[in-house]
RODO-2510 file (C-alpha; in nm, 4 decimals, decimal comma):
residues 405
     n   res          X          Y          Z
     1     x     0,0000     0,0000     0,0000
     2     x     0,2549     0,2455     0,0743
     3     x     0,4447     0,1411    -0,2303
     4     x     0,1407     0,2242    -0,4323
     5     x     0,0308     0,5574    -0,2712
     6     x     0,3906     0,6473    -0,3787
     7     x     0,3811     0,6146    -0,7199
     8     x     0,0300     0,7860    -0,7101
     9     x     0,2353     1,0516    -0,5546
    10     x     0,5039     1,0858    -0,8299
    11     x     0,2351     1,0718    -1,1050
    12     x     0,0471     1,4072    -0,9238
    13     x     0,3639     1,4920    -0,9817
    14     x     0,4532     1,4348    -1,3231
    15     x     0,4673     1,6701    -1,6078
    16     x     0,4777     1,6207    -1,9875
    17     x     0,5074     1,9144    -2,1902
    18     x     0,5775     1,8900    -2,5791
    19     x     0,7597     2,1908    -2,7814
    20     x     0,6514     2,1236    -3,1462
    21     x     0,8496     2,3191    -3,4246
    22     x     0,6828     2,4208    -3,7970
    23     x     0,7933     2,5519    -4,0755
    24     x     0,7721     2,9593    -3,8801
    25     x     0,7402     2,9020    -3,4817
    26     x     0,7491     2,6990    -3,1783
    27     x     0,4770     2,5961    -3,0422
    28     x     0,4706     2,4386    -2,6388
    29     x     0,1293     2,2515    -2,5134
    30     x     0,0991     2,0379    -2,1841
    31     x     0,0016     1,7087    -2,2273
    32     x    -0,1857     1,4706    -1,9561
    33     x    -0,0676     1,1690    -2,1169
    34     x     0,2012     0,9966    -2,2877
    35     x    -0,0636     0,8779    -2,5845
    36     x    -0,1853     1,2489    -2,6379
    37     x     0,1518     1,3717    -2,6502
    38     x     0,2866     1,1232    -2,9041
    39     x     0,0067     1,2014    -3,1055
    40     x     0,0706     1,5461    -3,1113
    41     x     0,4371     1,5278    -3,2074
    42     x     0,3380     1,3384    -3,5188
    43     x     0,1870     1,6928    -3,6478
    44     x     0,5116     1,8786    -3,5952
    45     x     0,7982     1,9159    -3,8402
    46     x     0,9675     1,7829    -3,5765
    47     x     0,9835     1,8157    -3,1375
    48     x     1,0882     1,7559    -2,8360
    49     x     0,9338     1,5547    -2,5847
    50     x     1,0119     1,6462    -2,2487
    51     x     0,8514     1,3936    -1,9388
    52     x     0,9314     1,4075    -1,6041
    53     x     0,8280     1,2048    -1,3539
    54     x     0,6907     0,9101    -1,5745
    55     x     0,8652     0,5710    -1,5391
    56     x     1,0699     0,4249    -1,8440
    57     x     0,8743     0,1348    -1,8899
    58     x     0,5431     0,3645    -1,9419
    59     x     0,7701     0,5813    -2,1768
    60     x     0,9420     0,3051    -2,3492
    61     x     0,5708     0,1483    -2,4663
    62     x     0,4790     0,4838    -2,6635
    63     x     0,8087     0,5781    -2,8002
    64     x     0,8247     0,2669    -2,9491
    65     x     0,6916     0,4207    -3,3325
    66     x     0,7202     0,7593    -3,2502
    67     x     1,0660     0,6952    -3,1692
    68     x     1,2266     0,3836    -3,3990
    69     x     1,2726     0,2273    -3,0587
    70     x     1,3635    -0,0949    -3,0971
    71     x     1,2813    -0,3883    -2,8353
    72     x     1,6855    -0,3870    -2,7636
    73     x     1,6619    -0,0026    -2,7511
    74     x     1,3506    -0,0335    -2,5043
    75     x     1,4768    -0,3360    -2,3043
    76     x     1,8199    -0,1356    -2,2230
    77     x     1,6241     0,1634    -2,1060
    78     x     1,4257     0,0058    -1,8880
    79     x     1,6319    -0,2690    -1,7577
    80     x     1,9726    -0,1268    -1,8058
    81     x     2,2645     0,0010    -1,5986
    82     x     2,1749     0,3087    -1,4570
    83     x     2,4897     0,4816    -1,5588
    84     x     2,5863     0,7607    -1,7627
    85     x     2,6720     0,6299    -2,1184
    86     x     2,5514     0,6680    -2,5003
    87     x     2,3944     0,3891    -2,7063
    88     x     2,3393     0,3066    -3,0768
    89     x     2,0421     0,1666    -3,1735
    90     x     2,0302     0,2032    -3,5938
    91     x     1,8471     0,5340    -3,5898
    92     x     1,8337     0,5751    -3,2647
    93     x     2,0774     0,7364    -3,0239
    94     x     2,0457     0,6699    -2,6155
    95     x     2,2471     0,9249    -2,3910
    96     x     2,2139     0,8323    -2,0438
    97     x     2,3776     1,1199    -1,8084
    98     x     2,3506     1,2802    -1,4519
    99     x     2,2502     1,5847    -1,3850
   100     x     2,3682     1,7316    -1,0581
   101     x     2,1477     2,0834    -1,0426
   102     x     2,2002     2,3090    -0,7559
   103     x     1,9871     2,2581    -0,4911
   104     x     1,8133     2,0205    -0,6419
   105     x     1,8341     1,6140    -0,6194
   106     x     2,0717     1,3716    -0,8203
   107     x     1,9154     1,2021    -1,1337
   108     x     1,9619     1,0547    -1,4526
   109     x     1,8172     1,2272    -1,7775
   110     x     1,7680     0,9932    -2,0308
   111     x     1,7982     1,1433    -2,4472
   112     x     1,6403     0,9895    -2,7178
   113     x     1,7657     1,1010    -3,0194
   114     x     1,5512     1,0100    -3,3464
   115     x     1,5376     1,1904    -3,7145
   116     x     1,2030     1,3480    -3,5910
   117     x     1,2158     1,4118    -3,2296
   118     x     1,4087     1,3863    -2,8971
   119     x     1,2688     1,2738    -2,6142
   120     x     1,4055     1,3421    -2,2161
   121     x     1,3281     1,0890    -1,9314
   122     x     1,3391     1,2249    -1,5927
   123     x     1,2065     0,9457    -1,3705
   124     x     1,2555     1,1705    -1,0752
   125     x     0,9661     1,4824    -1,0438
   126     x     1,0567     1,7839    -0,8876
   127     x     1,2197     2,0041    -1,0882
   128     x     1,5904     1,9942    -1,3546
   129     x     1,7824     2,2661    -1,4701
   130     x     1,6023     2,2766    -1,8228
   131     x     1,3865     2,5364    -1,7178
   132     x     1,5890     2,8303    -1,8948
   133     x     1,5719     2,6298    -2,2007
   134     x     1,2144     2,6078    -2,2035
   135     x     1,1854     3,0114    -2,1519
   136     x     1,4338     3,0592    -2,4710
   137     x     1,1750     2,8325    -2,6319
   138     x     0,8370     3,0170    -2,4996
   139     x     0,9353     3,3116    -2,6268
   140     x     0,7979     3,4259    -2,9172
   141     x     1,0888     3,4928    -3,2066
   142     x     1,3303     3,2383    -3,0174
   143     x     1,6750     3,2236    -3,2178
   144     x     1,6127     2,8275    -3,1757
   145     x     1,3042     2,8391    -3,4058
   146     x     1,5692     2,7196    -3,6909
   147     x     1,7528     2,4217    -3,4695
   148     x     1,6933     2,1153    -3,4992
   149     x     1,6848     1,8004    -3,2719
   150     x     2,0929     1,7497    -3,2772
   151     x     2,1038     2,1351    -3,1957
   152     x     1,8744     2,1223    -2,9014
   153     x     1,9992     1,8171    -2,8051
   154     x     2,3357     1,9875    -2,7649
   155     x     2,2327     2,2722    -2,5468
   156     x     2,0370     2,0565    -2,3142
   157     x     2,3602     1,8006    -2,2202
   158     x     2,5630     2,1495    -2,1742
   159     x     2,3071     2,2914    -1,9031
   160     x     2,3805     1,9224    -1,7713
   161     x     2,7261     2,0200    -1,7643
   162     x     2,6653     2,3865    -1,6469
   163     x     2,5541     2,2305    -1,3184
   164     x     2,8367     2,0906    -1,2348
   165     x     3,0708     2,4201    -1,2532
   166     x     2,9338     2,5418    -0,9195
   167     x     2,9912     2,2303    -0,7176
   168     x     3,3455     2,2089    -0,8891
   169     x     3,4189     2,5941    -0,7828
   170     x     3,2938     2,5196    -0,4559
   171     x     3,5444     2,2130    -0,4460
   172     x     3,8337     2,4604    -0,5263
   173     x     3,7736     2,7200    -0,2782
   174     x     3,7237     2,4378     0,0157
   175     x     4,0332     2,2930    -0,0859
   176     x     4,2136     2,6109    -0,0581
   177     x     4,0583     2,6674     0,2839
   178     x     4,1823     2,3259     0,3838
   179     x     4,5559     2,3811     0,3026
   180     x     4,5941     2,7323     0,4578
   181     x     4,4630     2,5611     0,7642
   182     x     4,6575     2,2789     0,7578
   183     x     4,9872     2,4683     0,6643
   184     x     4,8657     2,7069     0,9821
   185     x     4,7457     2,4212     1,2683
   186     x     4,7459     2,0615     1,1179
   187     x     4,4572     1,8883     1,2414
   188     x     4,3222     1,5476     1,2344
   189     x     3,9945     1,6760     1,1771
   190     x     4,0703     1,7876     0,8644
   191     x     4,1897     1,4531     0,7489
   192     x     3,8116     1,3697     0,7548
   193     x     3,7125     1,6511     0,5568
   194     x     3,9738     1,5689     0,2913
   195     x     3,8328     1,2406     0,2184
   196     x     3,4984     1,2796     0,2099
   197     x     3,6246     1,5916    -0,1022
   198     x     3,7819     1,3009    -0,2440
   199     x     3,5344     1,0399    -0,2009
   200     x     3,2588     1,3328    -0,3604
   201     x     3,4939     1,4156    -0,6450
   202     x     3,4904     1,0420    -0,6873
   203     x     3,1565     1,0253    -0,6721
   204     x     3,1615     1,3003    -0,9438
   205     x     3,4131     1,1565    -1,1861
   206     x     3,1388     0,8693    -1,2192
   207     x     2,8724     1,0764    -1,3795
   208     x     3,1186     1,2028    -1,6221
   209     x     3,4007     0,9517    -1,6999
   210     x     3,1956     0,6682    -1,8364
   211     x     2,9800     0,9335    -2,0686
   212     x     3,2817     1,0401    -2,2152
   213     x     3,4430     0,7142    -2,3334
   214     x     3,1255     0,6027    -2,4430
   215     x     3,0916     0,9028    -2,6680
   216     x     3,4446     0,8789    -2,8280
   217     x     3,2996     0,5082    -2,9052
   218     x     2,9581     0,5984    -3,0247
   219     x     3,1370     0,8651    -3,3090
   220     x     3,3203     0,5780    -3,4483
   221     x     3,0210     0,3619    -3,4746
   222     x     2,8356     0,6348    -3,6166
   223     x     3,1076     0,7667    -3,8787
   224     x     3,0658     0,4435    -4,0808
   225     x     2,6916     0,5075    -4,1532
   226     x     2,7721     0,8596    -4,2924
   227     x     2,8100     0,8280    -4,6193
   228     x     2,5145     1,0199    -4,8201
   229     x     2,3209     1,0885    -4,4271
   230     x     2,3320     1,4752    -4,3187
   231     x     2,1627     1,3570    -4,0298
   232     x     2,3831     1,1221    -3,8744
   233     x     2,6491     1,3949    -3,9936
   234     x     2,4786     1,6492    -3,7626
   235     x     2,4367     1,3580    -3,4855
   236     x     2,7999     1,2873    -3,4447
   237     x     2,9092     1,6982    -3,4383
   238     x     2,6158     1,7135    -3,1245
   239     x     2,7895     1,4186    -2,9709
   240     x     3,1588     1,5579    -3,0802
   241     x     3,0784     1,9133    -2,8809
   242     x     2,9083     1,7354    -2,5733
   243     x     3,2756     1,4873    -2,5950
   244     x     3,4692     1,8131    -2,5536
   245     x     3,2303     1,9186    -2,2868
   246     x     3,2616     1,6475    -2,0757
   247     x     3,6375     1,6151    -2,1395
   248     x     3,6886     2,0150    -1,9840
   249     x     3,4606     1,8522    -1,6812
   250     x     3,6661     1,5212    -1,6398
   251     x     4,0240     1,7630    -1,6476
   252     x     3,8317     1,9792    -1,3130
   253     x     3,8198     1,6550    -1,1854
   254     x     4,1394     1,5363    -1,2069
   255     x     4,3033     1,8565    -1,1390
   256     x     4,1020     1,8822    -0,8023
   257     x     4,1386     1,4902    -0,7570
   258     x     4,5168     1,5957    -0,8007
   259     x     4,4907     1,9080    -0,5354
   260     x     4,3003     1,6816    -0,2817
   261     x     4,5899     1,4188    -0,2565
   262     x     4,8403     1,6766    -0,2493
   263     x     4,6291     1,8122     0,0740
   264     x     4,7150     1,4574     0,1811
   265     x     5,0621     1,4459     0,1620
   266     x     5,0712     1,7812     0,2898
   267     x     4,9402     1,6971     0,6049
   268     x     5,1234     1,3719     0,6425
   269     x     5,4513     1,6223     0,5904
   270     x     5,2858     1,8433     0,8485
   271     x     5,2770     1,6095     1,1056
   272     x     5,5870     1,4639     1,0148
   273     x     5,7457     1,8061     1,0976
   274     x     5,5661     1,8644     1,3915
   275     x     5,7306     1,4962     1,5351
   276     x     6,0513     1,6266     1,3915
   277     x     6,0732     1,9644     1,5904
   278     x     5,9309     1,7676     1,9151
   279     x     6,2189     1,5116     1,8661
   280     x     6,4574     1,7934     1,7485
   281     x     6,3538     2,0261     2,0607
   282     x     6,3793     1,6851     2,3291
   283     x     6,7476     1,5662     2,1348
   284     x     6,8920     1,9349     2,2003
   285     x     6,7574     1,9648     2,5775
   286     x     6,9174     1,6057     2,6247
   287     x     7,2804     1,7232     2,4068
   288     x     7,2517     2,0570     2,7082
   289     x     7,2173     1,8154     3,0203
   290     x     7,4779     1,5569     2,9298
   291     x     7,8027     1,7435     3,0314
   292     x     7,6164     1,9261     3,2942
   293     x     7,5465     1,5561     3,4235
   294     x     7,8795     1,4949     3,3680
   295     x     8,0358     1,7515     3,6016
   296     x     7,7747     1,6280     3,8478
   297     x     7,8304     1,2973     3,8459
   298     x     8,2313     1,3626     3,8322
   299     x     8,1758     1,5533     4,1576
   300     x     7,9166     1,3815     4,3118
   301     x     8,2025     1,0230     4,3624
   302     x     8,3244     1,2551     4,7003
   303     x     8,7038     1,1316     4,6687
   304     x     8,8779     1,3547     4,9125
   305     x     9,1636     1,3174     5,1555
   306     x     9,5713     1,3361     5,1832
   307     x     9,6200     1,1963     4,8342
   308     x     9,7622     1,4125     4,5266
   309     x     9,4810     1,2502     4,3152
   310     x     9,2038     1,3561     4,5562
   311     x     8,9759     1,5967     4,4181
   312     x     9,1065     1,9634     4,6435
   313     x     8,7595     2,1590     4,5306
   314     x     8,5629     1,9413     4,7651
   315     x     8,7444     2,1539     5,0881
   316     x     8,7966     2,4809     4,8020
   317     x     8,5378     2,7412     4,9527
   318     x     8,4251     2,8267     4,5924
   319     x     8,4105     2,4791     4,5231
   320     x     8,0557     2,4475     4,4655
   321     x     8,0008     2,8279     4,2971
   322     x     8,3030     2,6937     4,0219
   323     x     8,0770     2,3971     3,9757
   324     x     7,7990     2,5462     3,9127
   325     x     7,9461     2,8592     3,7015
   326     x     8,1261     2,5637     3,5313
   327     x     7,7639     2,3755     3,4378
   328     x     7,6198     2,7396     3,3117
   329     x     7,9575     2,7844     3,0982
   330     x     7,8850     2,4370     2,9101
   331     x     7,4860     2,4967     2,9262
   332     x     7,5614     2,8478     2,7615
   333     x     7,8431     2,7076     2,5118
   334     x     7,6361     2,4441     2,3638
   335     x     7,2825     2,6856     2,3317
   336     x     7,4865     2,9448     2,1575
   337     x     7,6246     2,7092     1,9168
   338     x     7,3003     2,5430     1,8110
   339     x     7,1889     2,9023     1,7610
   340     x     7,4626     2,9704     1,5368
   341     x     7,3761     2,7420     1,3152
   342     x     6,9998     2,7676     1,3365
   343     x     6,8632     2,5046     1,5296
   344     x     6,7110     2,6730     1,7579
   345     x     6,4777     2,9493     1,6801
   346     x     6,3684     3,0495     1,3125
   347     x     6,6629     3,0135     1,0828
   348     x     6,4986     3,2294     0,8089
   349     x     6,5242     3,5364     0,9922
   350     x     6,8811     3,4870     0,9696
   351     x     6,9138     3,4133     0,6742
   352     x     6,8960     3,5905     0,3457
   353     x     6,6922     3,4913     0,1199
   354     x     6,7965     3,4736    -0,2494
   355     x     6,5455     3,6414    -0,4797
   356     x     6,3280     3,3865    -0,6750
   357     x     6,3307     3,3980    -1,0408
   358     x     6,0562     3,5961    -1,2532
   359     x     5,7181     3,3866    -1,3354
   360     x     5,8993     3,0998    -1,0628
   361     x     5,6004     3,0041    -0,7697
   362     x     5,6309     3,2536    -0,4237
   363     x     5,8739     3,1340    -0,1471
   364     x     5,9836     3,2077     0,1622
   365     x     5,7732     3,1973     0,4476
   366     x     5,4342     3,0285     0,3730
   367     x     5,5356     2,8781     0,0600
   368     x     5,3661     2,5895     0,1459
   369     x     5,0086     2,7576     0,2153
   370     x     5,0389     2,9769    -0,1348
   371     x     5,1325     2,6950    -0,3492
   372     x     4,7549     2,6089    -0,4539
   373     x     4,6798     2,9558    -0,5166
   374     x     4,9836     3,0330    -0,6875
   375     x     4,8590     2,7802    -0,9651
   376     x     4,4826     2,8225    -0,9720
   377     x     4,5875     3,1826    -1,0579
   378     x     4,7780     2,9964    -1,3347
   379     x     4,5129     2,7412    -1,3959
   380     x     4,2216     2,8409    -1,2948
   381     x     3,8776     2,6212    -1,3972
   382     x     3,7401     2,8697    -1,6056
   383     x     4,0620     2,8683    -1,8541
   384     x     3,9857     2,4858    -1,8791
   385     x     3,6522     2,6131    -2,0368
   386     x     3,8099     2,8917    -2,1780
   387     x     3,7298     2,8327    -2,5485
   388     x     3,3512     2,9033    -2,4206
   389     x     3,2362     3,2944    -2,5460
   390     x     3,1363     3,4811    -2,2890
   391     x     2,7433     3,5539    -2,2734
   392     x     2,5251     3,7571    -2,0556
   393     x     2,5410     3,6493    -1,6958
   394     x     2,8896     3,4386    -1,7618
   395     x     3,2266     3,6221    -1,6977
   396     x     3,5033     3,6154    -1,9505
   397     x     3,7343     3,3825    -1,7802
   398     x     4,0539     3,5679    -1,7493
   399     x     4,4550     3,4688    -1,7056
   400     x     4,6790     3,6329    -1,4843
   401     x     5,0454     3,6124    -1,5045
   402     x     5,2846     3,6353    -1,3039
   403     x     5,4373     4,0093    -1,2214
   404     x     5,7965     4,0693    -1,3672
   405     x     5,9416     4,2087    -1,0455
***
């Protein structure tokens, strides 16, 4: 029963909502069913069919003519891996990828991609991040009145991609965070922190990884069937751009999966220091004691008496103030010499530091902590994504290089 009343639940829920091109507009209608909006689609020049909320298996029995979906095609959409990845199917094209909007949950987004339409599976309701698509398409004298489905299809994988800029930024910046505090106060607690980045970032190179072999195989399977077929021609350029997209995505990765073990090592290095300078600090009180312990125990065996090799400063009246001056002598000897040569205190205020060469990363004190930021500034994530124009409500990614002091 509750199993039921949930899936009564998601289909409140679900929406289906067909945008229909001809040959001088766009035209968008609601649809209550899956029957009425196949229907509809057949009057179009061509559409998009966009369901959310609906399961596969309901989706899978109408697209079946609509659609060229084959019963391989249908069985691997219902019953297949849920993982991101691209199909062939003759005609039709299967792209299976994860969309991680902000604020919103995980899903998959399944694309159908047929001569005549393209259709999106979202068996999850609640919102995606197609919704400024869908105003670009609602408007009356949209630029996209002359795409087509390989066009569309194209736009609607890179808001997919879009989403995951944010969390990737927001990676960067806590991973910066992370290594000024560690290079400040190492702390075990961060240790925690730094794998559950890495076991996220993991989590993320999932979604993305897979996609993008699969595409690099789906382009060679497609570029034998293009001989005398524009459409296929315009099919493997869609899945050629949305390769390159999530190729720029799967370098963030790595260069943050990169960053994150490097936070590792740095605070293994940490605390290796910090046990160094305890062991270093303990070795050079012990080095200070021993000849002060010698002179003790030397004076301490009490041989005195009439013979020449008795010791005369037992019955000297500054016997004991020599002894002791003699102990502070040694004690002061030995600290000034391990100050001389900088083992005790900070050595780099006593020592000059040799100018580092132009464009070569900071050093000095903290060289450590600016290391990361010394080459995001170099490489940030928007020059990875650099080739993108800038449009309104993006920023031009920019480079800045280093100062020629």
């Amino acid at each position: 029963m509750a199993s039921g009343g949930a899936q009564e639940s998601q289909r409140s829920e679900s929406r289906i909502e067909i945008f229909g091109w001809t040959d001088s507009a766009i035209e968008s209608r609601r649809c209550a069913t899956l029957a009425e909006a196949t229907e509809l689609a057949r009057t179009f020049r061509w559409a998009w069919l966009d369901v959310e909320g609906v399961p596969a298996c309901e989706c899978a029995a109408h697209l079946e003519q609509i659609a060229s979906l084959s019963p391989l095609a249908a069985d691997t959409l219902v019953e297949g891996v849920r993982r991101a990845g691209a199909d062939d199917f003759g005609e039709l094209t299967i792209v299976t990828m994860r969309s991680h909007p902000p604020g919103k949950v995980t899903e998959f987004v399944d694309f159908l991609i047929a001569p005549r339409i393209l259709a999106t599976i979202q068996e999850k309701p609640g919102g995606d991040c197609f919704e400024p698509v869908r105003e670009r398409l609602r408007k009356s004298g949209s630029n996209l009145a002359r795409a087509d489905t390989h066009v569309l299809f194209l736009i609607l994988a890179r808001t997919i991609c879009e989403g995951y800029r944010p969390l990737l930024a927001d990676f960067q910046a806590n991973l910066e965070r992370f290594e000024v505090a560690l290079v400040s106060k190492p702390d075990s607690s961060m240790l925690k922190r730094i794998h559950e980045h890495r076991r996220t970032l993991l989590f993320l190179r999932q979604g993305i990884a897979p996609l993008h072999q699969a595409l690099h195989g789906l382009q060679s399977a497609l570029s034998l069937r293009t001989a005398g077929n524009p459409e296929l021609m315009g099919r493997i350029a869609a899945l050629r751009e949305l390769q390159d997209e999530t190729g720029a995505l799967l370098d963030i990765v790595e260069f943050l999966r990169d960053s994150s073990q490097h936070l590792l090592d740095l605070y293994l290095n940490a605390a290796s220091n910090r046990l160094n300078e305890i062991v270093r600090v303990l070795t050079i009180i012990s080095v200070i004691f021993m000849p002060l312990t010698l002179i003790a125990g030397i004076y301490g065996m009490n041989f005195h008496g009439d013979s020449p090799w008795a010791m005369p400063e037992l019955t000297w009246w500054y016997g004991y103030p020599f002894a002791l001056g003699l102990m502070a002598a040694c004690a002061a000897t030995l600290i000034g010499f391990f100050w001389q040569r900088g083992w005790i205190g900070d050595p780099l205020r006593r020592r000059r530091q040799k100018p580092a060469p132009v464009g070569a990363p900071p050093s000095g004190p903290g060289i450590v902590g600016s290391t990361l930021a010394w080459a995001a500034n170099e490489t940030p994530l928007s020059m990875i994504l650099s080739r993108r124009r800038p449009r309104a409500g993006r920023q031009s990614p920019s480079v800045r290089l280093p100062e020629n002091r």
